[in-house]
MIBA-462128 format. One record per residue: residue in three letters; z, y, x of N, C-alpha, C in turn; residue number from 1. Coordinates in steps of 0.05 Angstrom, whole numbers, padded with zeros to 5 digits. Atoms other than C-alpha are relative to their C-alpha. Layout:
REC  type      nz      ny      nx     caz     cay     cax      cz      cy      cx  seq
REC   ala       Z       Y       X       Z       Y       X       Z       Y       X  NUM
...
***
This chain:
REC  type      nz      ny      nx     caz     cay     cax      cz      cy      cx  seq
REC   unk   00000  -00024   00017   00000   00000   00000   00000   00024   00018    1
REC   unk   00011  -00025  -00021  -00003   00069   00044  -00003   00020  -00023    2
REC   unk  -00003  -00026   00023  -00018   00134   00007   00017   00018   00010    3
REC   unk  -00016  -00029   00000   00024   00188  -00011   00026  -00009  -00024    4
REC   unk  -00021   00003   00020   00097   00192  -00042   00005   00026  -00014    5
REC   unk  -00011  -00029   00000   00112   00252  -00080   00030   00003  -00011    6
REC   unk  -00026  -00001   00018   00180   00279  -00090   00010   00018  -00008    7
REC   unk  -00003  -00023   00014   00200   00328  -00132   00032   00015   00004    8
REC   unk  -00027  -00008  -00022   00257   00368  -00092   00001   00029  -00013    9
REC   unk  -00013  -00031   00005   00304   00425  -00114   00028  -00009   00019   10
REC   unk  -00017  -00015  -00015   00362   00447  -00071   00016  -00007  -00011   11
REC   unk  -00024   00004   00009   00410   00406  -00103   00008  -00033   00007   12
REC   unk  -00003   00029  -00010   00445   00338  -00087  -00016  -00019  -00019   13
REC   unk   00017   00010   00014   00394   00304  -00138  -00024   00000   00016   14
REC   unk   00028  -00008  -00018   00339   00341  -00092   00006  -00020   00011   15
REC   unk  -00008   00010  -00014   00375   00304  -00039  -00001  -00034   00000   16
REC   unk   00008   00030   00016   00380   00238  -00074  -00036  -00011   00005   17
REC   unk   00024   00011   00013   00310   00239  -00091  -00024   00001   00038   18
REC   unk   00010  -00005  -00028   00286   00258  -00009   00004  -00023   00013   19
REC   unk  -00011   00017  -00017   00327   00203   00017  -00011  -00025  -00011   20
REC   unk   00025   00017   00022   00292   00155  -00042  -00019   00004   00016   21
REC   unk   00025  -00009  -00021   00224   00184  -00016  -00005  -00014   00026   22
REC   unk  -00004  -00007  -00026   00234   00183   00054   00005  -00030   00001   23
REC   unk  -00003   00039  -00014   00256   00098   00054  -00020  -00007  -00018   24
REC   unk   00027   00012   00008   00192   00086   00007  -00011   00006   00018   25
REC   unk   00018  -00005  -00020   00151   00119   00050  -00005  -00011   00029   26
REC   unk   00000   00014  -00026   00178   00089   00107  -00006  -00037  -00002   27
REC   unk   00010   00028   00003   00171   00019   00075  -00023  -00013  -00008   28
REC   unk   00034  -00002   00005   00099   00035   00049  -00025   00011   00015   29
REC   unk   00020  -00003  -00023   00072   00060   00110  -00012   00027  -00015   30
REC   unk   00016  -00027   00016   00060   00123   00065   00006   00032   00011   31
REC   unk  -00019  -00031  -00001   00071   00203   00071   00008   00011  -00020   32
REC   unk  -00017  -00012   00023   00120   00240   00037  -00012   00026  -00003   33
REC   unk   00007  -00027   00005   00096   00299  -00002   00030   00014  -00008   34
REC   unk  -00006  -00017   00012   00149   00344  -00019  -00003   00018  -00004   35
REC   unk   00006  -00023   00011   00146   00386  -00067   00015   00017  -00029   36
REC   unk  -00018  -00021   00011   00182   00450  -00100  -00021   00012  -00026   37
REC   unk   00018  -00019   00024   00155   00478  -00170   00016   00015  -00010   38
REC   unk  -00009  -00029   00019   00164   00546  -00194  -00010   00012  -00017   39
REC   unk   00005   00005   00029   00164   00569  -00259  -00031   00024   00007   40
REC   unk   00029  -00021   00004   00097   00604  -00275  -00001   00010  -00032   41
REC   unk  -00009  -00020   00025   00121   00632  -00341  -00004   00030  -00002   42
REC   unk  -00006  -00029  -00006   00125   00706  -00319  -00032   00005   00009   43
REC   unk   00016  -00007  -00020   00054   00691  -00286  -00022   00007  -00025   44
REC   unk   00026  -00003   00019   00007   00721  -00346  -00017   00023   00007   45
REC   unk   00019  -00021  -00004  -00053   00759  -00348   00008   00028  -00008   46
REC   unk  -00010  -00029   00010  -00026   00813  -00389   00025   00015   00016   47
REC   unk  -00014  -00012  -00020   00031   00826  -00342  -00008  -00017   00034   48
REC   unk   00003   00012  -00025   00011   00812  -00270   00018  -00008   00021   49
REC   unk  -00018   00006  -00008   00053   00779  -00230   00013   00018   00027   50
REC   unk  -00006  -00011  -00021   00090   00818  -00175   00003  -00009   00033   51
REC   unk   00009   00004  -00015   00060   00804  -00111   00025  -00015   00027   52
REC   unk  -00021  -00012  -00005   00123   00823  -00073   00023  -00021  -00009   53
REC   unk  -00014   00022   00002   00167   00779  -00106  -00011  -00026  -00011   54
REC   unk   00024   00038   00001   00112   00713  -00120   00013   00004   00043   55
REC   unk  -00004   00008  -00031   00124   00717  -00033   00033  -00005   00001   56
REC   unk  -00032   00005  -00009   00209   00723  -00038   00003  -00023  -00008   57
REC   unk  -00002   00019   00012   00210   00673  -00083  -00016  -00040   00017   58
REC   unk   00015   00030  -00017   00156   00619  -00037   00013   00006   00026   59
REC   unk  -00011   00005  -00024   00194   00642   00019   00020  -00016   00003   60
REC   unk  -00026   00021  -00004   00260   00613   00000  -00003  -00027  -00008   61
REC   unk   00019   00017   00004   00222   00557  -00029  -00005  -00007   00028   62
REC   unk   00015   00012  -00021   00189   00547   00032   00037  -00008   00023   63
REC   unk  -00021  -00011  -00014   00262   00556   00065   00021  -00037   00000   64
REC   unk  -00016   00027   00010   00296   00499   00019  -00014  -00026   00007   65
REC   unk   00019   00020  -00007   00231   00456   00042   00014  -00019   00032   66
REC   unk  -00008   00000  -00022   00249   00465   00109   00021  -00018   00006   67
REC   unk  -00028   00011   00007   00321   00446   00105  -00009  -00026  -00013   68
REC   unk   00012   00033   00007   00301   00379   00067  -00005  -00006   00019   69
REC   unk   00008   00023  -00018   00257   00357   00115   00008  -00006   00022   70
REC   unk  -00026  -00002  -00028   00315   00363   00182   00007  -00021  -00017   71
REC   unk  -00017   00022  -00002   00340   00304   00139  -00020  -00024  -00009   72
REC   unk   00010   00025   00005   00280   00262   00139   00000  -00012   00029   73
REC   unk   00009   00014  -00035   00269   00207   00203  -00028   00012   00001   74
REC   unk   00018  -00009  -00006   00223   00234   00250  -00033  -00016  -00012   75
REC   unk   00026   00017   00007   00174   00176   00243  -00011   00001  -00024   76
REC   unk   00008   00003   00030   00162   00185   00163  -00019   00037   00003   77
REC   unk   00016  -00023   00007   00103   00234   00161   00003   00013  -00025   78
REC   unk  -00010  -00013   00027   00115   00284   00115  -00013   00037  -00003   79
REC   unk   00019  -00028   00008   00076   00358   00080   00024   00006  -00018   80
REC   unk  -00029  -00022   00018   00125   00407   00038  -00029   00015  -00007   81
REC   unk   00021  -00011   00012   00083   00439  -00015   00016   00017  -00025   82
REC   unk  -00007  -00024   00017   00103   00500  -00062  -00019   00010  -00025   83
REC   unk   00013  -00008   00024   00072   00507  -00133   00007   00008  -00021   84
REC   unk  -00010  -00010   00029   00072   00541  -00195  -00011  -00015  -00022   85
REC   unk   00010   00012   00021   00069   00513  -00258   00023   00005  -00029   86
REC   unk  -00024  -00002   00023   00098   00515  -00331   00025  -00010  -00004   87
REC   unk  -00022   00021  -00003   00145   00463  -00324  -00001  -00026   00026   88
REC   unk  -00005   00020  -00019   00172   00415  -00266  -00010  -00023   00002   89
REC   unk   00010   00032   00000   00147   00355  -00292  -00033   00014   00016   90
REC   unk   00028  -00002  -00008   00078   00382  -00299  -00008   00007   00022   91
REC   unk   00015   00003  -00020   00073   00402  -00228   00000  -00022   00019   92
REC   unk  -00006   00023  -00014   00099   00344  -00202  -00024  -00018   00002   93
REC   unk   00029   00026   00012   00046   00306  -00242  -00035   00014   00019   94
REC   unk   00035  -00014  -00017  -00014   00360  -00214   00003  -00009   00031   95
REC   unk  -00008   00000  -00025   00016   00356  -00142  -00008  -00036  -00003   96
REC   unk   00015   00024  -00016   00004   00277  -00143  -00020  -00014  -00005   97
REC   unk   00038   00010  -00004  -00065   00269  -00171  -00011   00017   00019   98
REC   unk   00012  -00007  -00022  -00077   00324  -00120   00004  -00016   00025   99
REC   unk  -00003   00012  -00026  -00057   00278  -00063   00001  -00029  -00007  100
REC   unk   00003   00033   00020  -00066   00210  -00106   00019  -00015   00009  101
REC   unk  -00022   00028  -00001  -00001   00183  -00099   00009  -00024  -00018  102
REC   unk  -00008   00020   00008   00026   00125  -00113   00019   00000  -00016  103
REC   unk  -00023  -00003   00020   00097   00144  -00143  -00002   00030  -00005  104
REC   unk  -00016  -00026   00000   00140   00209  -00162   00024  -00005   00001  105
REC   unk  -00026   00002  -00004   00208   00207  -00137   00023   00028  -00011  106
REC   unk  -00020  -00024   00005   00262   00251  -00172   00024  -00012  -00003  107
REC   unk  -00029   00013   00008   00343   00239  -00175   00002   00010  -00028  108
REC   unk  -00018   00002   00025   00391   00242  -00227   00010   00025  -00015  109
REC   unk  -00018  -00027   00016   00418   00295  -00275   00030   00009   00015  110
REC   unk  -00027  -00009   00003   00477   00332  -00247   00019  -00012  -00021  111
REC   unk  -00028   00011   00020   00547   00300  -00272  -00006  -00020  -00002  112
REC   unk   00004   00030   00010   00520   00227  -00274   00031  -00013   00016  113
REC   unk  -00030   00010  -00010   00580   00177  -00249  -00015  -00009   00026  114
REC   unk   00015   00000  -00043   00570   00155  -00158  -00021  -00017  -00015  115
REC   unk   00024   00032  -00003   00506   00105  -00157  -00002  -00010  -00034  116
REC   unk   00010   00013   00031   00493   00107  -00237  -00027   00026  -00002  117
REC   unk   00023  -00017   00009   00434   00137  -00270   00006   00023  -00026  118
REC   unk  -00006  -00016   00014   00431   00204  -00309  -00021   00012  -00001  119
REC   unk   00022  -00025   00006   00368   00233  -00342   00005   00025  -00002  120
REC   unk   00001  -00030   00012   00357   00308  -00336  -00030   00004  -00018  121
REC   unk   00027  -00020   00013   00303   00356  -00364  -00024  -00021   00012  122
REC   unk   00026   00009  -00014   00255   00334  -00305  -00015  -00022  -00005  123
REC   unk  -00004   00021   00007   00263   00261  -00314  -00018  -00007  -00020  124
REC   unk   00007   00005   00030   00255   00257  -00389  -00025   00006  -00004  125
REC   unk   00046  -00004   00013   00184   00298  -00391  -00014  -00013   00021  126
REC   unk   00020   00023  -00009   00162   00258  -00329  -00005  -00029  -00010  127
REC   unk   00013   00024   00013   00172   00192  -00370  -00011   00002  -00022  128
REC   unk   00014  -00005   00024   00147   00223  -00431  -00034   00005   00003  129
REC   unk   00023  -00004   00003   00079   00247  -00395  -00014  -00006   00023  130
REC   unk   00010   00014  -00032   00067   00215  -00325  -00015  -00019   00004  131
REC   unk   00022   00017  -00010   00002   00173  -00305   00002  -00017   00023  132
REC   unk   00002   00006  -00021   00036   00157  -00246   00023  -00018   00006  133
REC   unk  -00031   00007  -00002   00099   00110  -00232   00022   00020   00010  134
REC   unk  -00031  -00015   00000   00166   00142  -00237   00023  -00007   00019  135
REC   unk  -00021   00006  -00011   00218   00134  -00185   00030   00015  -00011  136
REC   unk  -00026  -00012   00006   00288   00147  -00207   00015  -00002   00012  137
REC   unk  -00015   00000  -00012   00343   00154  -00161   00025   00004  -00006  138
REC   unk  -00031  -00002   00015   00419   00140  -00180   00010   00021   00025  139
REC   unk  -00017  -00022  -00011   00468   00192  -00168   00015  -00009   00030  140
REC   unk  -00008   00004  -00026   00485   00194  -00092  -00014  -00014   00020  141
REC   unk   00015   00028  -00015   00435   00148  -00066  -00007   00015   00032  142
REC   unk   00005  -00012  -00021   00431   00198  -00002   00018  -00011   00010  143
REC   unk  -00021   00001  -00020   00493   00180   00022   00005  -00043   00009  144
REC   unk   00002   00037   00002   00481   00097   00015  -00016  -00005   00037  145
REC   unk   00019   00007  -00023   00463   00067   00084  -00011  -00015   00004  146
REC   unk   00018   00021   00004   00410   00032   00078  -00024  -00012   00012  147
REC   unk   00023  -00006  -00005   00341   00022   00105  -00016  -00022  -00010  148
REC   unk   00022   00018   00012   00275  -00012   00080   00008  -00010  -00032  149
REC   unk   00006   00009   00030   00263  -00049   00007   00012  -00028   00008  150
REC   unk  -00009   00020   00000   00300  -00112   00013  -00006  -00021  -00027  151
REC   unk   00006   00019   00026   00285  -00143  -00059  -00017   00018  -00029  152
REC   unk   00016  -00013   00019   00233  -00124  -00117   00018  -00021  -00020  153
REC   unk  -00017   00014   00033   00281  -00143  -00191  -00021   00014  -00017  154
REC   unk   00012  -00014   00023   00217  -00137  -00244   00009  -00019  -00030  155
REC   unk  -00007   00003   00036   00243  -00134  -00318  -00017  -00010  -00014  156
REC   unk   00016   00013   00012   00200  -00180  -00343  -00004  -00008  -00036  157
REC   unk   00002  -00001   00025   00185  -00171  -00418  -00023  -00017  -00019  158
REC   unk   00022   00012   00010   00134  -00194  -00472  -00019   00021  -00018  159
REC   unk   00018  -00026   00014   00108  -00119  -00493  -00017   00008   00017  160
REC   unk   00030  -00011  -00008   00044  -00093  -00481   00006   00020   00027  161
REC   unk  -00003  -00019  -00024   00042  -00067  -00401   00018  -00021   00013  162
REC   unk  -00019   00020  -00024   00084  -00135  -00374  -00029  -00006   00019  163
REC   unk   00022   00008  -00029   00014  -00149  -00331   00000   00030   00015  164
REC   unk  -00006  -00023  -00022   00022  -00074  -00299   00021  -00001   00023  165
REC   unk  -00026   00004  -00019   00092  -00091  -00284  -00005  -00017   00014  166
REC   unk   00018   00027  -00016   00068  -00153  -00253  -00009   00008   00021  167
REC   unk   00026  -00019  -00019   00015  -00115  -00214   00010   00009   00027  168
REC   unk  -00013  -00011  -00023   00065  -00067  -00184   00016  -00018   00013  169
REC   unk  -00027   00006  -00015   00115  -00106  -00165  -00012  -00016   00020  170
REC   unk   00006   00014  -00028   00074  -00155  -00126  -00016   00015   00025  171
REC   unk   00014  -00028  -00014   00034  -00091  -00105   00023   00003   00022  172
REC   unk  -00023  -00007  -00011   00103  -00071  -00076   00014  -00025   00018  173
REC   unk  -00016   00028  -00019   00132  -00144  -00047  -00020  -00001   00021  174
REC   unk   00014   00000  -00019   00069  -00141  -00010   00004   00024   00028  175
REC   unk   00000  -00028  -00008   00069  -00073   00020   00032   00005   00013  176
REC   unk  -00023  -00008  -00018   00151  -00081   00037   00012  -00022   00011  177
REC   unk  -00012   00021  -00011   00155  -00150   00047   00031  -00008  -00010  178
REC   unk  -00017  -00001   00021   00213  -00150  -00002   00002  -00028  -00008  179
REC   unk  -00003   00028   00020   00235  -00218  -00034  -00004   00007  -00033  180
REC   unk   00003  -00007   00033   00212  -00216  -00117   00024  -00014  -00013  181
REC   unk  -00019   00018   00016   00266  -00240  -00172  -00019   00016  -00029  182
REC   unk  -00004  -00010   00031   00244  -00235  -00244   00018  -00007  -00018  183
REC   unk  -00018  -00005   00019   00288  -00216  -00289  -00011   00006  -00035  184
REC   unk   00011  -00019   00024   00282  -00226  -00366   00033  -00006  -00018  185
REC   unk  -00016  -00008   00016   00332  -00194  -00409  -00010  -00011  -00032  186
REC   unk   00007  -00001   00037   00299  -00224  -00481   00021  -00006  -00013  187
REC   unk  -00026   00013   00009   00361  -00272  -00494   00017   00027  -00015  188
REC   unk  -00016  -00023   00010   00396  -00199  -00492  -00002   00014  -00016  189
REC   unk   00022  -00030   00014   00346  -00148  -00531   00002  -00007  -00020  190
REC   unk   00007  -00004   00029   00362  -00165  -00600   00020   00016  -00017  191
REC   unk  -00023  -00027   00015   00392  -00127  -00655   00029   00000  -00006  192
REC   unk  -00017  -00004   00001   00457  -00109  -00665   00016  -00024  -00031  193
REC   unk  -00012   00014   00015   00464  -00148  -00733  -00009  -00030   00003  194
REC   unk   00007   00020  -00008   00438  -00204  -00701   00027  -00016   00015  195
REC   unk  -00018   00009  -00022   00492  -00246  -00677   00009  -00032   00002  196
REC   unk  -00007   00031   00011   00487  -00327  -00686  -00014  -00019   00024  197
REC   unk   00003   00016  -00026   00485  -00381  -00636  -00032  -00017  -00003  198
REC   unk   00021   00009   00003   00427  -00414  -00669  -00021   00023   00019  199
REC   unk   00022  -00021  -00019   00382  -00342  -00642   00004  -00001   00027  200
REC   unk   00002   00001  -00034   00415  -00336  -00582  -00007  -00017   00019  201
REC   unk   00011   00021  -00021   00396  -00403  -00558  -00037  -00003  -00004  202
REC   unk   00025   00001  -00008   00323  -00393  -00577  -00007   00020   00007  203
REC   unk   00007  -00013  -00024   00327  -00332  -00542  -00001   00002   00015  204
REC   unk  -00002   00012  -00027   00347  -00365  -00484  -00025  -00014   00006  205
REC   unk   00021   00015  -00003   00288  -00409  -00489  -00024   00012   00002  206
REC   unk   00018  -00021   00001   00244  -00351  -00502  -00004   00011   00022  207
REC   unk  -00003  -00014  -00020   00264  -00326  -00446  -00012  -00013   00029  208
REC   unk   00011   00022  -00017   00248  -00383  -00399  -00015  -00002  -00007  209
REC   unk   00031   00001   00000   00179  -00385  -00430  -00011   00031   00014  210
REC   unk   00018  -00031  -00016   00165  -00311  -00409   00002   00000   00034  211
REC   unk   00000  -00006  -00031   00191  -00322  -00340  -00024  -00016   00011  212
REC   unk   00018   00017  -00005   00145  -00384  -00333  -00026   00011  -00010  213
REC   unk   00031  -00018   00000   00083  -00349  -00352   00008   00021   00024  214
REC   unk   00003  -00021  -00022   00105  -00293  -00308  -00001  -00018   00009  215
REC   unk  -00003   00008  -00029   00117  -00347  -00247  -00029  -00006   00004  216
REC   unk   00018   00008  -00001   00049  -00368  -00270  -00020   00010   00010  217
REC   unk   00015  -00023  -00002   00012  -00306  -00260  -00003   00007   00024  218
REC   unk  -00006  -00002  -00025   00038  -00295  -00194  -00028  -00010   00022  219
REC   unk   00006   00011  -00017  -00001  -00297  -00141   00003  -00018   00022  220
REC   unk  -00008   00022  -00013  -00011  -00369  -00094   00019   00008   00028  221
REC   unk  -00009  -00011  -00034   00017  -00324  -00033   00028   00009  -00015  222
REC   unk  -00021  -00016   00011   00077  -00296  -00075   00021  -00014  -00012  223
REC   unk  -00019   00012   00032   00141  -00332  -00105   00021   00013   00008  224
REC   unk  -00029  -00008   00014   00199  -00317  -00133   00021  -00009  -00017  225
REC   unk  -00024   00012   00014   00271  -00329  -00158  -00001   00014  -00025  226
REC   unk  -00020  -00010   00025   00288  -00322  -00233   00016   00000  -00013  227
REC   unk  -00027  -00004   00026   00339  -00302  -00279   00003   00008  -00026  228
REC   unk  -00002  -00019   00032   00350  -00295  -00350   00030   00016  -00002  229
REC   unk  -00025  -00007   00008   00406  -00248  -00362   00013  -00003  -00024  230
REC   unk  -00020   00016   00024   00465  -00274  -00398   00023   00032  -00006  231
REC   unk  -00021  -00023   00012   00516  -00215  -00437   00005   00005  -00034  232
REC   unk   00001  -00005   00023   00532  -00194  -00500  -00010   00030  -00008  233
REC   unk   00017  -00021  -00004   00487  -00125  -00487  -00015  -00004   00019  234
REC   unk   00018  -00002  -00015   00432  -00103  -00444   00027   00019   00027  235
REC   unk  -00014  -00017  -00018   00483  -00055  -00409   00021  -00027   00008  236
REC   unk  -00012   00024  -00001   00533  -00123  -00404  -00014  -00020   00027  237
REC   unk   00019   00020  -00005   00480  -00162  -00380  -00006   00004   00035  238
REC   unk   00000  -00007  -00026   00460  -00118  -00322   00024   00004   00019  239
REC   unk  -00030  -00015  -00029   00530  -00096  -00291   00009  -00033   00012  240
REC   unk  -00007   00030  -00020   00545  -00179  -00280  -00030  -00002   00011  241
REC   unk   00021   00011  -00017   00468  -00190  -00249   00014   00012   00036  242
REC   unk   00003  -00003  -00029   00474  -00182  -00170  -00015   00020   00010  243
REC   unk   00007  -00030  -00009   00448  -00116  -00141   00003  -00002   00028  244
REC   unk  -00002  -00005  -00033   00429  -00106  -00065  -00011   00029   00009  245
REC   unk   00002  -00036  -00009   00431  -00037  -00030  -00019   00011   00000  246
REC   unk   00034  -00005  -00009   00351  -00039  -00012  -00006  -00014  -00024  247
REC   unk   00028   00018   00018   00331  -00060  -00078  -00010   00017  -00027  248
REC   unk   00018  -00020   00012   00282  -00024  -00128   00005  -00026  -00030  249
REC   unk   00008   00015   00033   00286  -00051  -00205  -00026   00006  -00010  250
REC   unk   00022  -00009   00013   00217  -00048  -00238  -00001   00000  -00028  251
REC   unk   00005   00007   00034   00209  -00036  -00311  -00028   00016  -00009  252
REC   unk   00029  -00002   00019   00142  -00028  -00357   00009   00029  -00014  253
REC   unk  -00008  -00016   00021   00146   00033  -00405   00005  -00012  -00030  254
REC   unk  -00007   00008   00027   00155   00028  -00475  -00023  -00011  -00013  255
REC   unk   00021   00000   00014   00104  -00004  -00526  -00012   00022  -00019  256
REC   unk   00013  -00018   00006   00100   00056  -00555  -00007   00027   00009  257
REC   unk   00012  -00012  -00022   00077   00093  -00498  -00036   00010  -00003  258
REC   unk   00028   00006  -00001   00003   00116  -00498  -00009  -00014   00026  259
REC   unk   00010   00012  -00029  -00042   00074  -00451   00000   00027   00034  260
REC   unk   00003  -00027  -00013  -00036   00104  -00381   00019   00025   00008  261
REC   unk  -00026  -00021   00006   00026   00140  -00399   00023  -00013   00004  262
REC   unk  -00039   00018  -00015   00107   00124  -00380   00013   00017  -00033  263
REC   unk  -00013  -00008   00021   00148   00125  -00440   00029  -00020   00002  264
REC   unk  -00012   00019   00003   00214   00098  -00434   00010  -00014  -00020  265
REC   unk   00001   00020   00014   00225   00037  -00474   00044  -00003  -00013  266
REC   unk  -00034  -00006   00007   00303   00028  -00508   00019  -00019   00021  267
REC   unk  -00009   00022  -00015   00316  -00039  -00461   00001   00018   00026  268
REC   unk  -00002  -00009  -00025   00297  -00001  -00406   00032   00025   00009  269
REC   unk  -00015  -00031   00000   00338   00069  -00423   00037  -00021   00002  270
REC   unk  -00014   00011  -00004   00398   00017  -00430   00010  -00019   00033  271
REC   unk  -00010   00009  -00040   00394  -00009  -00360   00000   00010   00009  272
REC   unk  -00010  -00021  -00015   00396   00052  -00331   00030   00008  -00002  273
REC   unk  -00036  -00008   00002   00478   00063  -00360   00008  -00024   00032  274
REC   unk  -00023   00001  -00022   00498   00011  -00313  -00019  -00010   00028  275
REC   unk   00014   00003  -00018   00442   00003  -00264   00003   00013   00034  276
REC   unk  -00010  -00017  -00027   00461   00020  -00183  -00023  -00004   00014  277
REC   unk   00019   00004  -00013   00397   00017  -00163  -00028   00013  -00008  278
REC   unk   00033  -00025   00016   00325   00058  -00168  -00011  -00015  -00009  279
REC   unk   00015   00016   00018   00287   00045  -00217  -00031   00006   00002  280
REC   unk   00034  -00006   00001   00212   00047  -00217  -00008  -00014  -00026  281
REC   unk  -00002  -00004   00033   00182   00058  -00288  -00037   00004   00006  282
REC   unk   00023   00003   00004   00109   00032  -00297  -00015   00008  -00015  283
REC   unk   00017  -00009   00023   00059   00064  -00345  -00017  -00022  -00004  284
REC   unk   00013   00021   00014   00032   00016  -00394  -00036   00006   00000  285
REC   unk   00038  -00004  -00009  -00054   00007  -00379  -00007  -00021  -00021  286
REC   unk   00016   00017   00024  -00099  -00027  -00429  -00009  -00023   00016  287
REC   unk   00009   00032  -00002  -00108  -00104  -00421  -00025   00005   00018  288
REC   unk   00019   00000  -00004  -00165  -00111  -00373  -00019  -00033  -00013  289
REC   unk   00021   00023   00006  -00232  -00155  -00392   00010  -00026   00011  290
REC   unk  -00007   00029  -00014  -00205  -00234  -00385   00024  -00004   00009  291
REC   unk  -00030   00002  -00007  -00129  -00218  -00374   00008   00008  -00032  292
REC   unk  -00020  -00008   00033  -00113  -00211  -00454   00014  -00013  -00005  293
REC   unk  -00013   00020  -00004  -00058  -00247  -00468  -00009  -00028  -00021  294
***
């Protein structure tokens, strides 16, 4: 894999989070880190012209906060700092990495999340609502974790429309970091609330072991992997007993009701982020190709 990472950096320990994210993909994908700062372009209209004078104070300190970031990347991780305007954060994030065709977008956590858990902000939310591109999420603090390289790809292996994307990436990714794969399927867990009888739960166990076995199937002959169905009495349950390693990336699909192409998070997914200590990478669901329908 190679490319470009982009990460969407503000001047705050989330920035920080999401640099230090960045910065060990990039180093495990042989890729360069884009960072990059977006400022609001609200004020920037035709009818009032923007003030010249302060558009420069404003990219200076910008360029300033750039700076500072990148003193805490390793030398070896090639890396560009890039300063744009746009309406909103997501949306430059998203322009900034079809301009340099990356692979992910790395951003941390909402201010106030709990150490090494996950916490959507603003940014977050409209990048999984309108992003073409995979989503990196970074739990709260993940700068200060000492870690290096991708040690294990965990993909959430489901039965909604976009489990062959997740598929895709993840072996995309085991390749590229040399990572060990586990799939994980949560179905046993994913059912409704007034659902609660031993007869379901054991053919959702079974359900569950058919989805993994098609996934193991899929797999490519160069690629295997360990699976697990998670056992709990929730999806949040489910994940906090699974096993978690410092270098390891969770993959999940978006939602089925995602448009093709697009990241929408899904309710199973938004639930494994409460007790998840680990980044998540959030797949946009693509239309079945010709001869892979299920």
């Amino acid at each position: 894999m190679s490319g470009h990472i982009v990460v969407g950096y503000t001047a705050t320990s989330a920035g920080e989070d999401a640099v230090a994210l960045g910065a060990r993909l990039a180093t495990a994908l042989g890729a360069q880190l884009d960072l990059v700062l977006v400022l609001p372009a609200e004020d920037r209209s035709v009818i009032t012209p923007p003030d010249a004078g302060y558009d420069r104070y404003l990219v200076g300190q910008a360029e300033a906060w750039l700076s500072a970031a990148g003193e805490k990347i390793p030398r070896e991780v090639v890396r560009a700092s890039h300063v744009r305007f746009a309406d909103s954060f997501a949306e430059g994030l998203i322009a900034a990495a079809h301009d340099v065709d990356a692979s992910h977008i790395v951003v941390g956590a909402a201010n106030g999340g709990l150490r090494g858990r996950h916490r959507l902000g603003t940014v977050a939310t409209e990048l999984l609502h309108s992003s073409d591109v995979p989503v990196v999420l970074a739990p709260e603090g993940y700068s200060r974790i000492e870690v290096t390289g991708v040690s294990r790809i965990t993909a959430a292996i489901g039965t909604r429309p976009g489990a062959d994307a997740l598929l895709e990436e993840s072996v995309a990714l085991v390749a590229a970091t040399r990572a060990r794969l586990r799939l994980l399927s949560l179905v046993s867990v994913d059912l409704p609330a007034s659902v609660d009888t031993g007869v379901i739960r054991v053919a959702g166990a079974a359900h569950a072991d058919d989805v993994l076995g098609k996934a193991l199937d899929a797999l490519p002959e160069t690629v295997s992997a360990d699976v697990v169905v998670a056992r709990g009495d929730s999806i949040e349950d489910a994940v906090a007993h699974l096993s978690w390693e410092p270098g390891e990336l969770a993959v999940v699909g978006s939602s089925r009701l995602a448009q093709p192409r697009r990241l929408f998070l899904g309710s199973t997914a938004a639930k494994m982020l409460h007790e998840l200590p680990v980044p998540m990478v959030v797949v946009p669901r693509t239309r079945d190709k010709e001869g892979n329908r299920a």
